[in-house]
VEXDO-926196 format. One record per atom (N, C-alpha, C): residue in one letter; x, y, z. Coordinates in steps of 0.02 Angstrom, whole numbers, padded with zeros to 5 digits, always signed. Example, Ala and Ser with C-alpha at 12.3 -4.5 7.8 and 13.67 -1.06 7.14 Angstrom:
a+00660-00284+00390;a+00615-00225+00390;a+00660-00165+00390;s+00642-00112+00354;s+00684-00053+00357;s+00645+00002+00394;
REM end
This chain:
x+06267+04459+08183;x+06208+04424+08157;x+06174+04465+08102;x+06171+04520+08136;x+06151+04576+08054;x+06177+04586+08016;x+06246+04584+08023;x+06270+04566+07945;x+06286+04515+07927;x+06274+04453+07947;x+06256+04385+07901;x+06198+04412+07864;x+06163+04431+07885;x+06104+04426+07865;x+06081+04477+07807;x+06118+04534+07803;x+06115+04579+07757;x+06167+04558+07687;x+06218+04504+07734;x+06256+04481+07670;x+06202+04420+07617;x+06173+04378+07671;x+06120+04335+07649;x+06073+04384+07598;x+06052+04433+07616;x+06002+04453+07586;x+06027+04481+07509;x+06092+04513+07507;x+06131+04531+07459;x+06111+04474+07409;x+06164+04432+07422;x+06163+04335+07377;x+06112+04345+07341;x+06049+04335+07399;x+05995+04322+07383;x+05962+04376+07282;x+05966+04442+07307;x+05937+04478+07288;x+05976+04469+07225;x+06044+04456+07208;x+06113+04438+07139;x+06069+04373+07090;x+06049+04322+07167;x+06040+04261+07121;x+05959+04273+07099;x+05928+04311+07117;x+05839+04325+07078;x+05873+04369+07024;x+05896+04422+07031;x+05931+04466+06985;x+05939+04424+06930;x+05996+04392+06935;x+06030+04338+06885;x+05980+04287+06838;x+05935+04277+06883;x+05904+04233+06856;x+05834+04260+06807;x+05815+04326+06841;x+05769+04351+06778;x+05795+04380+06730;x+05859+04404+06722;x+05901+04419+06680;x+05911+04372+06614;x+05924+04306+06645;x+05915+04248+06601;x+05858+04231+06581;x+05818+04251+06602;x+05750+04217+06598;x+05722+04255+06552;x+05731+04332+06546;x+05728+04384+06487;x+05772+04378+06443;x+05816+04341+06431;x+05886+04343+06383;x+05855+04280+06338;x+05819+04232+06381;x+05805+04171+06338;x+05738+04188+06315;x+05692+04221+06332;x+05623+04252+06294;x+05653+04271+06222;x+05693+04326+06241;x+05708+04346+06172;x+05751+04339+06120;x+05799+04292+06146;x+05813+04225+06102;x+05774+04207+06060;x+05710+04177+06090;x+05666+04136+06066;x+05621+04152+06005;x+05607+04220+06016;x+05572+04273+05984;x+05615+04293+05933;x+05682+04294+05941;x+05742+04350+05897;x+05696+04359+05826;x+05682+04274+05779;x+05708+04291+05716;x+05625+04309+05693;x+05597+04335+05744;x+05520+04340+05732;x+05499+04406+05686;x+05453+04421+05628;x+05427+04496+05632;x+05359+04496+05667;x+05320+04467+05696;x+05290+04468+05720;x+05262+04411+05759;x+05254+04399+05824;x+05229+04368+05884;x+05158+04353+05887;x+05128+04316+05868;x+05052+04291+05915;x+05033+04298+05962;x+05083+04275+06012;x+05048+04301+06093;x+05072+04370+06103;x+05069+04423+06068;x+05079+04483+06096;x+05022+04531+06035;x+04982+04474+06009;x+04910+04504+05954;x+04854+04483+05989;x+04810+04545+06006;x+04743+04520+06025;x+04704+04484+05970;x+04732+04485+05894;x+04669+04464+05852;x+04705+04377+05819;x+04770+04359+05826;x+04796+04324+05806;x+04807+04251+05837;x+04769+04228+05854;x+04761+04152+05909;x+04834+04116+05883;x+04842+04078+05921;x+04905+04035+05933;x+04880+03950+05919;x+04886+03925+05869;x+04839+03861+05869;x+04890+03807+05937;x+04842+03779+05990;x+04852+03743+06048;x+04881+03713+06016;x+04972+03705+06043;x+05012+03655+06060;x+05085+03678+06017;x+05078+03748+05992;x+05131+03767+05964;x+05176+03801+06002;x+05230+03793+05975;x+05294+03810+06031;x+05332+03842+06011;x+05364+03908+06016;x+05415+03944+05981;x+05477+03949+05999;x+05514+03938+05928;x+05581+03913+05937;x+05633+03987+05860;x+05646+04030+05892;x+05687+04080+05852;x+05627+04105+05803;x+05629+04055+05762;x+05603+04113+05700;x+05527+04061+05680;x+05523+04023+05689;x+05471+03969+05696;x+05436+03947+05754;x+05367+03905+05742;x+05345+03867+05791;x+05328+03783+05766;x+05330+03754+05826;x+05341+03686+05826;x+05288+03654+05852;x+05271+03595+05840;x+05220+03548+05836;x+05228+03463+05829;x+05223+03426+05880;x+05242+03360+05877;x+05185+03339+05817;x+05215+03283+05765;x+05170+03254+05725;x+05135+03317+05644;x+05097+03271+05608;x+05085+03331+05560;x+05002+03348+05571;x+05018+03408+05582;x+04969+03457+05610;x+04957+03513+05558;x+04988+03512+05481;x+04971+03557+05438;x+04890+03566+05427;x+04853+03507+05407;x+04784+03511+05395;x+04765+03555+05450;x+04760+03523+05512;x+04733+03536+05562;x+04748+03625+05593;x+04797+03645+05574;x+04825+03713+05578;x+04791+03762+05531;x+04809+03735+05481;x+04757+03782+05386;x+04687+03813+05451;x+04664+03728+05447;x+04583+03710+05444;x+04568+03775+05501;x+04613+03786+05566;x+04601+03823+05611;x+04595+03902+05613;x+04645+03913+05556;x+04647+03984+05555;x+04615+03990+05490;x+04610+03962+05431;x+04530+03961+05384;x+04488+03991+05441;x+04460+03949+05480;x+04400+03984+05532;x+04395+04045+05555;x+04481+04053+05602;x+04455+04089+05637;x+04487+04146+05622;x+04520+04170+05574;x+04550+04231+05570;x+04507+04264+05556;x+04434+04248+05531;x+04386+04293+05473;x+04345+04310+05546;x+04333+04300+05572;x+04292+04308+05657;x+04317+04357+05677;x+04378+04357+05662;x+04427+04422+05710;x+04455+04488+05664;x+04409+04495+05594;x+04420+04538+05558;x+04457+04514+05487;x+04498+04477+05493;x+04561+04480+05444;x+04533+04437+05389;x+04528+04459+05308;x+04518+04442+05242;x+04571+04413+05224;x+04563+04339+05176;x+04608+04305+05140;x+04627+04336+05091;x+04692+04353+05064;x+04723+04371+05006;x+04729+04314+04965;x+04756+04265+04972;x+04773+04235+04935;x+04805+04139+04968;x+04805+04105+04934;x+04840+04036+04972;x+04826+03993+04940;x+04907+03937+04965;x+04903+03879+04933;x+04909+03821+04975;x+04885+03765+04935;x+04900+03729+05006;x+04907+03633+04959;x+04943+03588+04998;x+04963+03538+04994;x+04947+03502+05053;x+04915+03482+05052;x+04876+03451+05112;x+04859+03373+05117;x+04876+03318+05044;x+04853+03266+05039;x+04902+03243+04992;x+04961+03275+04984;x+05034+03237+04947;x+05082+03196+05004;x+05090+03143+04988;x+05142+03103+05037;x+05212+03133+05063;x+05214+03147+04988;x+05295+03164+05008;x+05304+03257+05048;x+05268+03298+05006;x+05265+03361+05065;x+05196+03378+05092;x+05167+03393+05138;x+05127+03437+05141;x+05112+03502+05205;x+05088+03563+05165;x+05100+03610+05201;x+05028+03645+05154;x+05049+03736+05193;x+05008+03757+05172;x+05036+03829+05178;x+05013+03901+05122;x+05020+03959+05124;x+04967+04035+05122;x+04960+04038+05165;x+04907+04108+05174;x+04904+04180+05188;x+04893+04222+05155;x+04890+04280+05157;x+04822+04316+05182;x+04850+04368+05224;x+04801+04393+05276;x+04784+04462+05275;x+04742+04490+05251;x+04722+04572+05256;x+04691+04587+05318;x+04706+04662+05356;x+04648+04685+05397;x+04665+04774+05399;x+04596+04786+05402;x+04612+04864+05381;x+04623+04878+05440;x+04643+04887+05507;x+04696+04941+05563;x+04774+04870+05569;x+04776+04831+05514;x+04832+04815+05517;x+04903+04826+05456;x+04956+04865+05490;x+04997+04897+05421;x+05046+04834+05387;x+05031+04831+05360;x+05063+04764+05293;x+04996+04695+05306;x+05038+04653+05291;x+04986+04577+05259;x+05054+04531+05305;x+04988+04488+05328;x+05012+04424+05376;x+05015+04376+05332;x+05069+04338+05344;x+05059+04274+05316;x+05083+04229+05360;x+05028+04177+05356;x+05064+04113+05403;x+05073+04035+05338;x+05133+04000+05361;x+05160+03936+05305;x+05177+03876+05367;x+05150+03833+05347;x+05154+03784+05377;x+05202+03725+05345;x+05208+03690+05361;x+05217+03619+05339;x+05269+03558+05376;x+05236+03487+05359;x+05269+03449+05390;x+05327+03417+05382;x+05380+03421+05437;x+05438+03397+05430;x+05439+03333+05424;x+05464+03282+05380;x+05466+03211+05387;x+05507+03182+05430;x+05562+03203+05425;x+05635+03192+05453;x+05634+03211+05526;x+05610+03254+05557;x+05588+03261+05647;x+05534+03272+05665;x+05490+03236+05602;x+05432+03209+05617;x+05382+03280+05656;x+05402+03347+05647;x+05361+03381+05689;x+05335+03450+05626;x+05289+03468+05628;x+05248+03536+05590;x+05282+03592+05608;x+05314+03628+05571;x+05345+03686+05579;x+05292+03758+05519;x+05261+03783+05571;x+05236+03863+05564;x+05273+03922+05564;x+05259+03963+05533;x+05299+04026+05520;x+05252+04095+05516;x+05241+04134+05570;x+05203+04193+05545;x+05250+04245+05521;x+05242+04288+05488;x+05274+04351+05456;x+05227+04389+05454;x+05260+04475+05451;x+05223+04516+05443;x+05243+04545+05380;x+05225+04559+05315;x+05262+04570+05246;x+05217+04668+05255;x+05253+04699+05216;x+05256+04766+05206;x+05203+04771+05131;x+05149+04817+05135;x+05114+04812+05056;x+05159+04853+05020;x+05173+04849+04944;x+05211+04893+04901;x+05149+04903+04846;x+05127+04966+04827;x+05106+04987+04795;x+05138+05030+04737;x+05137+05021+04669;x+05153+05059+04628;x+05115+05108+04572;x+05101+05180+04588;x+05076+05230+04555;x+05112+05228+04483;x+05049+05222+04423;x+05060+05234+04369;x+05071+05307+04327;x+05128+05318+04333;x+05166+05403+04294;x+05148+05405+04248;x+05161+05374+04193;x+05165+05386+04121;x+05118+05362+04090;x+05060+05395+04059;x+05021+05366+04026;x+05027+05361+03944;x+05008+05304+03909;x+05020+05309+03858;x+05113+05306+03820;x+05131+05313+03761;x+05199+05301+03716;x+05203+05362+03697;x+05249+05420+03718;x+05279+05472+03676;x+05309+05467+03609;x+05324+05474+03555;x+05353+05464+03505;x+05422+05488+03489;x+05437+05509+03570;x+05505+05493+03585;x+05508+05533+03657;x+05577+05522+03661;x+05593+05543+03733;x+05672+05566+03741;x+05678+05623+03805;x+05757+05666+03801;x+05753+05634+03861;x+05843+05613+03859;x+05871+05574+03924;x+05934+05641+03924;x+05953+05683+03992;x+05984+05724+04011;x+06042+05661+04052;x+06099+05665+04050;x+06138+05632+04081;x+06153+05654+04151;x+06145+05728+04155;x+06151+05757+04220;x+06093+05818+04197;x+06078+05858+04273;x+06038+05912+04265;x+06069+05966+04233;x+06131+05993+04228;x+06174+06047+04185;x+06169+06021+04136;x+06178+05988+04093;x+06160+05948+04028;x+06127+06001+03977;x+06144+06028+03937;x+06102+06038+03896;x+06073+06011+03835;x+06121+05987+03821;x+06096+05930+03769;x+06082+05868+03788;x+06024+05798+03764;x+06004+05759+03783;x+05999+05679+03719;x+05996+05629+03751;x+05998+05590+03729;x+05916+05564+03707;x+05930+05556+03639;x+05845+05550+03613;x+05842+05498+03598;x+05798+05456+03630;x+05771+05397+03603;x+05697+05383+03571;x+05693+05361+03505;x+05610+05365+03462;x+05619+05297+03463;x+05635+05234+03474;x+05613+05175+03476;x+05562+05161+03513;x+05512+05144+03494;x+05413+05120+03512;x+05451+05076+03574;x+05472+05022+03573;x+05483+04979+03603;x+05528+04989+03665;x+05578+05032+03651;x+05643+05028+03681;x+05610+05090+03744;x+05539+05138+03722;x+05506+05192+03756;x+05484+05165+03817;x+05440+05090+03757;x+05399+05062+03817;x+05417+05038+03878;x+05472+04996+03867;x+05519+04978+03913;x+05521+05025+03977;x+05565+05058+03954;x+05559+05120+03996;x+05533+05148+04045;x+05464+05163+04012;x+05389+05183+04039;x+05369+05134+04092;x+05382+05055+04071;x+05354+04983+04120;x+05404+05005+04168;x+05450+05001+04157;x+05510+04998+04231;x+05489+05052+04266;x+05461+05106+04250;x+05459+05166+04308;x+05398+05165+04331;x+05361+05133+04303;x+05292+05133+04313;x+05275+05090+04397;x+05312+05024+04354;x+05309+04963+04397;x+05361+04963+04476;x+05399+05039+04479;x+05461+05043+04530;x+05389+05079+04591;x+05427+05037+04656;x+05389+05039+04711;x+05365+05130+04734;x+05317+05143+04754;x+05291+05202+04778;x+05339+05218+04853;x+05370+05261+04846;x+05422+05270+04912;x+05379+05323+04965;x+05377+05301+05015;x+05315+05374+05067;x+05380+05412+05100;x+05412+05448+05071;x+05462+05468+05097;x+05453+05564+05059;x+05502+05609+05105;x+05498+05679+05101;x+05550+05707+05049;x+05629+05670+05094;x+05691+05675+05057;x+05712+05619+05054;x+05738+05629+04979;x+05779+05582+04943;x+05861+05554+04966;x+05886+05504+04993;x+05932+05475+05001;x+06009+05513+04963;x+06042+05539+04991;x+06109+05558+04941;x+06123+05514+04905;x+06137+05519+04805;x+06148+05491+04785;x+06218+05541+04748;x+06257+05493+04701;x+06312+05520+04675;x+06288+05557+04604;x+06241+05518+04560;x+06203+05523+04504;x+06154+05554+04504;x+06112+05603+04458;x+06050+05615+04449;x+06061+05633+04365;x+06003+05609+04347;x+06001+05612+04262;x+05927+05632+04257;x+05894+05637+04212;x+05822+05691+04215;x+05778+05651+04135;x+05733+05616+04126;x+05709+05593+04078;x+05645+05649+04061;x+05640+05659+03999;x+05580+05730+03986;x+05533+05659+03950;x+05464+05670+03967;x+05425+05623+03927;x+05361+05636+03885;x+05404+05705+03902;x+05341+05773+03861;x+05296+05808+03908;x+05250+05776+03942;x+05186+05780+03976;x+05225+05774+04060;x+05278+05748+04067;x+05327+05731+04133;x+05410+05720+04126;x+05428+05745+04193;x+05508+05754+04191;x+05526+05714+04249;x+05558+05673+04244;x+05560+05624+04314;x+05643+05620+04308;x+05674+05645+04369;x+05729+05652+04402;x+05742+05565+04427;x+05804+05545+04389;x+05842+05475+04412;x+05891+05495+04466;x+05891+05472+04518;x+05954+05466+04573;x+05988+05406+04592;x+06041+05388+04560;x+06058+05331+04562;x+06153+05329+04596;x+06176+05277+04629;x+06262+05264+04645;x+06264+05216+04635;x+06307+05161+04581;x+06325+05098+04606;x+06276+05057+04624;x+06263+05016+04663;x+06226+04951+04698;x+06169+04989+04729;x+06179+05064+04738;x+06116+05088+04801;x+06025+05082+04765;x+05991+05076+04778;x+05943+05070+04770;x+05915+05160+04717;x+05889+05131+04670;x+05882+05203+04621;x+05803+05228+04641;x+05805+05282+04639;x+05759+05334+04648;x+05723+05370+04606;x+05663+05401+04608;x+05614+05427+04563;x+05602+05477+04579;x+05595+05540+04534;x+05558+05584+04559;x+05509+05630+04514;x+05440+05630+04529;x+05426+05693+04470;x+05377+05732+04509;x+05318+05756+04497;x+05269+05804+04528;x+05234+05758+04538;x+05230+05686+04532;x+05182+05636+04562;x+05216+05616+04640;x+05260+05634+04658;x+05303+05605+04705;x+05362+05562+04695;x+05376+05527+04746;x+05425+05481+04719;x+05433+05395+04717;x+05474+05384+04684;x+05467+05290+04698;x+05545+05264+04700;x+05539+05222+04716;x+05610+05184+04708;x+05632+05095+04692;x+05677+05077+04650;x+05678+05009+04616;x+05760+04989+04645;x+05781+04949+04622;x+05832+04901+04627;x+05875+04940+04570;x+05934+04932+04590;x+05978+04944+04531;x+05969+04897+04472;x+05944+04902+04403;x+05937+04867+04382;x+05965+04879+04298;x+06027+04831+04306;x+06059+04852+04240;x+06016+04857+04160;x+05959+04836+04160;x+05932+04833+04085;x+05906+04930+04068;x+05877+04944+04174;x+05859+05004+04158;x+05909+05059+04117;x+05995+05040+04161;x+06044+05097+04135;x+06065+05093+04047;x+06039+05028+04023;x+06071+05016+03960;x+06015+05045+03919;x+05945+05044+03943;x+05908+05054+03901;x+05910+05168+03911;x+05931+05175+03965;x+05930+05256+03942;x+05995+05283+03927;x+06059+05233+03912;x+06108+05266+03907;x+06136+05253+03831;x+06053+05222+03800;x+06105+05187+03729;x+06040+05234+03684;x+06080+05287+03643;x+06020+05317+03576;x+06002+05261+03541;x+05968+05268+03496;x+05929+05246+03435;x+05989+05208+03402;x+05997+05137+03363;x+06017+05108+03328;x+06017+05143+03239;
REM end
């Protein structure tokens, strides 16, 4: 009899096992394609009747107005400043809406996008959490020319005096993202631009993302072919 009963209890303890197992497997399913969750923010309300499905939430009927109108209210109660938004709210054929969210102990900007599906007839919401990119301005002012080193052994350099072809230049490094980082990524390339007043170290391979460096710190941009043509071609 005691060991029916210890076998019973075994079963037992497999099939709760089993079943919160699933029951945690389908939470985070649900959640997967999320960067950030509502019900796991004390400051971020959940407007009543939304339902999360992967990377979205769902809503029978169109509930865009009624969604905007809610978090218009109440995000500013709970700290968080509007950046920015658009919204379509009274066009037949789409309407939705887009908002951007500041709060100073929160790291990046929220945005929530709404809009109504025609075709399954239900409001699909989207929160994200986006990353801020800030870019520190290096170079002030147009040198009346500039030495491009192809590598750091280099002793001789590639001079470019085109006003225009400088400026260029100057915008792309200016405008390349502020990186909060210590060390620099192995790259295959490093080339060294002198701009008189600053020397900013290029680290670049192929497709990898290119790198900055001078006594301001560092930044980093996209591989971006206009940058390599414009420091690898002298003066016309």
């Amino acid at each position: 009899m005691n060991k029916k009963r210890l076998l019973l209890y075994a079963f037992m303890t497999i099939i709760i096992a089993t079943g919160w197992f699933a029951y945690e497997k389908t939470t985070d399913d649900t959640y997967e394609g999320m960067s950030i969750i509502p019900e796991k923010q004390k400051d971020i309300p959940l407007f009543e009747g939304l339902k999360p499905t992967n990377h979205e939430y769902l809503i029978a009927g169109n509930q865009s107005e009624n969604i905007y109108t809610f978090y218009k209210h109440t995000l500013p109660t709970l700290g968080w400043k509007l950046e920015d938004e658009q919204t379509e709210l009274n066009d037949n054929e789409w309407t939705g809406f887009n908002s951007q969210w500041r709060k100073e102990d929160f790291n990046g900007e929220l945005w929530i996008s709404g809009n109504y599906n025609q075709f399954d007839k239900k409001t699909e919401v989207i929160f994200d959490k986006i990353p801020i990119h800030t870019s520190t301005v290096w170079i002030e002012g147009v040198p009346e020319n500039i030495c491009i080193y192809k590598s750091l052994n280099e002793e001789e350099c590639i001079i470019i005096k085109d006003d225009p072809k400088i400026t260029q230049i100057k915008t792309i490094i200016n405008k390349a993202i502020d990186a909060n980082i210590k060390k620099i990524p192995k790259r295959e390339k490093i080339s060294m631009i002198d701009f008189g007043n600053i020397d900013i170290k290029v680290y670049y391979e192929n497709d990898k993302e290119v790198y900055f460096q001078s006594a301001n710190g560092i930044k980093l941009m996209k591989p971006e072919p206009e940058f390599f043509e414009l420091i690898n071609s002298p003066n016309s």
